[in-house]
Rosetta silent file (secondary structure, phi, psi, omega in degrees, C-alpha in Angstrom):
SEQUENCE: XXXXXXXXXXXXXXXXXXXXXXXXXXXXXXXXXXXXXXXXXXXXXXXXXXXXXXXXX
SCORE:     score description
SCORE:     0.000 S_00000001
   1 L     0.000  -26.404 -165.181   95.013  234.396  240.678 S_00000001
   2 H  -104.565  -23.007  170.868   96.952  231.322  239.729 S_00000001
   3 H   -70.345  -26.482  163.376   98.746  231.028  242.912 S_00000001
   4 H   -56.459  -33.018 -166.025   95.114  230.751  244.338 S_00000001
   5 H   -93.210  -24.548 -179.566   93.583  228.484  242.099 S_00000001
   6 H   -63.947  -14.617 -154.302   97.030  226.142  242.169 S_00000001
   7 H   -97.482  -31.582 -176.291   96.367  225.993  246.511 S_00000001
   8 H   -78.751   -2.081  138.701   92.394  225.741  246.114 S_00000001
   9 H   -33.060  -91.515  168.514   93.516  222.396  243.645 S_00000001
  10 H   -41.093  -64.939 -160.753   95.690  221.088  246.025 S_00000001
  11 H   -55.503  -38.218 -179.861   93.612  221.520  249.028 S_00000001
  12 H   -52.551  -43.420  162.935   90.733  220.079  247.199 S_00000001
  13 H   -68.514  -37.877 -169.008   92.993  216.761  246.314 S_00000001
  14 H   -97.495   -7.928  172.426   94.093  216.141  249.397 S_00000001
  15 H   -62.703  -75.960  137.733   90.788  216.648  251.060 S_00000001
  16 H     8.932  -74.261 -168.356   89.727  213.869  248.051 S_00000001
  17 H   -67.325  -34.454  161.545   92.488  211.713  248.998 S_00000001
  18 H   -73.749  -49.931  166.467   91.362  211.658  252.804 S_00000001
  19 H   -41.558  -25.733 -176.485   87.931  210.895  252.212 S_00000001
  20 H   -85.628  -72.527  179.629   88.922  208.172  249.718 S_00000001
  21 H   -20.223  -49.563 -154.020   91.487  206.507  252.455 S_00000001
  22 H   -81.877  -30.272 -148.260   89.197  206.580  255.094 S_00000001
  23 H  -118.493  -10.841 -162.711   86.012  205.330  253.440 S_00000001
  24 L  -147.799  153.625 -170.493   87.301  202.780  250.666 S_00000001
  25 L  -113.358  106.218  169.240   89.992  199.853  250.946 S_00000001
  26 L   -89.877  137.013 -169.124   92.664  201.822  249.015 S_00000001
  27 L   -74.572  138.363  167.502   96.056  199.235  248.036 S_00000001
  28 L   -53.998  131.875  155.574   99.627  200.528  249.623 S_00000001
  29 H   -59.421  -48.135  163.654  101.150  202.126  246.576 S_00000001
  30 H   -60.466  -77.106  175.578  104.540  201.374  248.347 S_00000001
  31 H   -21.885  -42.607  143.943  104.062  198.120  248.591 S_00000001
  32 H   -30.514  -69.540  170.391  102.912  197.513  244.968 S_00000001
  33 H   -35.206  -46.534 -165.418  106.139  199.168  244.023 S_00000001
  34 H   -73.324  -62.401  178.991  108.440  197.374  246.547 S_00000001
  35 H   -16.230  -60.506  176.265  106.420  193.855  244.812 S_00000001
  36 H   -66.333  -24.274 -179.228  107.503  195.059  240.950 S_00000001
  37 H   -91.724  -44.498  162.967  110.780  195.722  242.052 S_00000001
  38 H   -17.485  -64.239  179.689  111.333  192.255  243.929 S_00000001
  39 H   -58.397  -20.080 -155.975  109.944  190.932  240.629 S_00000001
  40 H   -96.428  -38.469  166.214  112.047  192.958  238.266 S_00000001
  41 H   -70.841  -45.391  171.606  115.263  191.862  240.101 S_00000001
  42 H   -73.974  -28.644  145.231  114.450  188.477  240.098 S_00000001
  43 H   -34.092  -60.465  154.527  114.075  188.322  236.462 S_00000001
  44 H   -32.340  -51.461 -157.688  117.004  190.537  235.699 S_00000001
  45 H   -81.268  -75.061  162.724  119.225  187.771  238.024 S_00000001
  46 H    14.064  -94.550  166.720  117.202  185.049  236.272 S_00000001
  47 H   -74.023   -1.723 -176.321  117.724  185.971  232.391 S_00000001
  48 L   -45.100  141.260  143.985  121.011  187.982  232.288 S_00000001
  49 L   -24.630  155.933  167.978  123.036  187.406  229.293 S_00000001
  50 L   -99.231  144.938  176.998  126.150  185.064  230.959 S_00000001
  51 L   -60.746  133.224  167.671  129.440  187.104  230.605 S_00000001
  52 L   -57.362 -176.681 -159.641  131.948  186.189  227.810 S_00000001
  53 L  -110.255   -3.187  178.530  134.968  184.737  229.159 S_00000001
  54 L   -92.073  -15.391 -165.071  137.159  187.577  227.495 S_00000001
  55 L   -79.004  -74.597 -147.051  134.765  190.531  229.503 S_00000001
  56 L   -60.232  -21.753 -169.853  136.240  189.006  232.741 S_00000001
  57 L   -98.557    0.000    0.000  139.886  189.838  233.107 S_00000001
């Protein structure tokens, strides 16, 4: 029973998810992602702490 109801789930979501794609202007998820990390790195480079001068050797 539960392997049934986990497949009839799935199929049911992804059925969902094509009908949503196709019919509505859904945003690339990668791209979002790729966006935050671009931002998240330039901050990071941005604000870093500067190294002591004893750290370096």
């Amino acid at each position: 029973m539960g392997f049934f109801r986990s497949t009839f789930t799935f199929v049911v979501g992804a059925g969902l998810g094509v009908y949503l794609a196709q019919n509505y202007n859904v945003p690339n998820i990668q791209k979002l992602v790729n966006t935050g990390l671009v931002i998240a790195k330039h901050f990071e480079e941005n604000y870093r702490k500067p190294k002591k001068r004893d750290d370096e050797n």
